[in-house]
N, C-alpha and C positions, 0 to 999 in steps of 0.2 A: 330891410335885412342888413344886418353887420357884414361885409363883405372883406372885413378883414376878421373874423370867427375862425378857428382853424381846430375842429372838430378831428380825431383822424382814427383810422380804422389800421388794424390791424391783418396781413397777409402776406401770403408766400408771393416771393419773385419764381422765375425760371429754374430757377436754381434750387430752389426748396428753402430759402433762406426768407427768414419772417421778417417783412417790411413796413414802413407808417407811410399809410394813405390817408392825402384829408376827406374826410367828406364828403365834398364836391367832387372830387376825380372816382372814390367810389361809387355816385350814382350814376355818373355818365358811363365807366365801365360796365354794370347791373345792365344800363337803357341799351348797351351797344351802337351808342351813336356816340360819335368824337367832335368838338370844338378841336379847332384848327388854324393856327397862324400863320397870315403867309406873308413874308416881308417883302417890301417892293420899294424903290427907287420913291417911291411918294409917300411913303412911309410903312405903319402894319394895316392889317383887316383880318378880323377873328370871321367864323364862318363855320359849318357842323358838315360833318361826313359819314356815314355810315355804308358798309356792306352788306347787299341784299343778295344769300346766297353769291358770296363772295365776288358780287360785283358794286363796286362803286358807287353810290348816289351822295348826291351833295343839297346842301340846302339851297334851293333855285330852282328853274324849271325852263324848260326850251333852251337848254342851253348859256343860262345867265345863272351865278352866280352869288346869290344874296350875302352881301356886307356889310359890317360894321366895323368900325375904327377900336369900339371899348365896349370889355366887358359887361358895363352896366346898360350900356345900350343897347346891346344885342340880347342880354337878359329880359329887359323892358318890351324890347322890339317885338320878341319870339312871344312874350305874352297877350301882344294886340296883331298887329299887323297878319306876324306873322306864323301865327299861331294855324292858317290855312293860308290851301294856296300856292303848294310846292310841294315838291318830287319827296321828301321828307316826312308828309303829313300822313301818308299810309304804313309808316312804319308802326308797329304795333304797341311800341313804347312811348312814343310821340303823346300820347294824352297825358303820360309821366310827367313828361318834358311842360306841357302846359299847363297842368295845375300847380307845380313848383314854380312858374315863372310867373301866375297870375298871385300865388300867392305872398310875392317876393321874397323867396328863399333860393330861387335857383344860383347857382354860382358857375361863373363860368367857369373853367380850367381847362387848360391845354396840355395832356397832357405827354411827357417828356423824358416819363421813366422806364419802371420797369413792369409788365402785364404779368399777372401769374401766369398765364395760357401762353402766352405766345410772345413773353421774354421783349427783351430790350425796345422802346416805340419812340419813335419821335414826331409829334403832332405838329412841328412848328418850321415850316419852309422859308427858304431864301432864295428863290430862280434870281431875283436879278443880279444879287451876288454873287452866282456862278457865271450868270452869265458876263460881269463884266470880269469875273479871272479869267475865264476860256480866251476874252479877248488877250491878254499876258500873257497866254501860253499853258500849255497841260501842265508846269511843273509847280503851279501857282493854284493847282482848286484841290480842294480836302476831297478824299475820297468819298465821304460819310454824307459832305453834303451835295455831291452831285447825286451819288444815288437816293437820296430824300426827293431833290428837286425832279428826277427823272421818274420818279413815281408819283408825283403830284400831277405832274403833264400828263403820264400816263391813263391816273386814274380821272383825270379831268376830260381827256379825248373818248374814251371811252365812254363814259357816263354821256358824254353831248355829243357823240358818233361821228367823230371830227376823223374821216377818213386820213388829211391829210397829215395831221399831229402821231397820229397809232403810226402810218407808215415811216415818220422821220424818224420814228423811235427806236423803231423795230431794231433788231441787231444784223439785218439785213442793208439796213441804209447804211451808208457812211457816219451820220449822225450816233445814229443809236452802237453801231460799233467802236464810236469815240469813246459817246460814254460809258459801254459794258467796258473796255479796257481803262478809262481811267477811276472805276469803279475799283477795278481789278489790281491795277498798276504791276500789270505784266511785264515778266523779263524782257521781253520783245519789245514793249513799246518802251522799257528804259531807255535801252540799245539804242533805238530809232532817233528817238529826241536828245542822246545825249549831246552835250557841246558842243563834240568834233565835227556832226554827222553834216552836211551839206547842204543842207536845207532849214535854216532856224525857225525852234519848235512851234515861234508866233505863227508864221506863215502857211507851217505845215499843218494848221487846223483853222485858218481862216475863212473857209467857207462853213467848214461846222460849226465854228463859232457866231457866225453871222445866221446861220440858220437856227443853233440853239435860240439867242436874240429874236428871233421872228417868233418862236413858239411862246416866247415868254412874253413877249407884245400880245400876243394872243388871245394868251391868258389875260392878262391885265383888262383884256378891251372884254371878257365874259360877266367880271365883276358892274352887279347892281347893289350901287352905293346906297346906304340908307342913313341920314341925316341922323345926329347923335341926339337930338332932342335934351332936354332937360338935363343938367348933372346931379 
């Protein structure tokens, strides 16, 4: 397969405005399963996710993770290995997924646009680079990407019934009320961490930032690597 081919389709965004989709991002939209990047302090790992009756499954099983570093491997992969054998292979479009991958045309793509259905998506995570601005201080992490990386933990504890990740989450914890407010970037919490205020804004979230840290250690420790084989 040409894996730089860029075939594209035409469709509406959120907005009703007519878009260029390649190819590849419209079958993965069709199967309703999403490839996924997650960035991490030891580099990327592409990886599929889908919502079953709007809950979460990831390509992996017990709790682990299946990864690869590159798109052509994970293409490759999904056509042998791991074509069974994971929380993913009852999805009903999954045979889609394996005849395109056996007959080397699947493509991978992340994608990072915009869904006609349900508007603006971003399939490509960075937790450890929140996690080390949180270390810096609230006035230092994008809004846009903590709430990505809080939804990846989310949907990641969930899926593997990780009691104690869903409850640090929650907007009940400390944790999870850090990041709904710097999601937010509330009047209140300007106020609090401004300059003057008596308490510098490092110190005033250094336990949630250290516990952010442990979720994303976590995470990292769920991923099962899979050797990139052949380029």
């Amino acid at each position: 397969m040409d894996y730089q081919r860029v075939a594209r389709w035409r469709t509406k965004n959120a907005s009703g405005i007519l878009v260029t989709v390649s190819d590849g991002l419209a079958f993965w939209r069709k199967v309703g399963i999403d490839p996924i990047r997650i960035e991490t302090s030891a580099g990327g790992f592409l990886t599929l996710r889908c919502y079953f009756s709007g809950s979460p499954t990831f390509l992996g099983s017990l709790g682990r993770i299946d990864v690869i570093r590159t798109e052509r491997a994970l293409a490759r992969w999904l056509a042998m290995e791991g074509a069974t054998g994971h929380d993913l292979a009852r999805a009903s479009t999954w045979p889609r997924i394996v005849d395109r991958a056996r007959a080397g045309d699947l493509e991978i793509v992340v994608d990072v646009g915009d869904d006609p259905s349900f508007g603006p998506i971003n399939n490509s995570y960075s937790p450890d680079f929140v996690a080390d601005r949180l270390t810096q201080g609230p006035c230092n992490v994008d809004i846009y990407d903590v709430a990505d990386a809080r939804k990846l933990l989310a949907d990641v504890a969930q899926w593997a019934g990780d009691d104690k990740a869903r409850r640090m989450l929650a907007d009940s914890h400390p944790l999870g009320r850090l990041l709904s407010q710097l999601s937010q970037r509330t009047p209140r919490m300007a106020q609090a961490w401004h300059p003057s205020s008596r308490v510098p804004p490092r110190q005033a979230i250094a336990t949630e930032a250290e516990q952010f840290r442990e979720l994303v250690n976590d995470l990292r420790a769920r991923f099962r690597v899979h050797p990139e084989g052949r380029s």
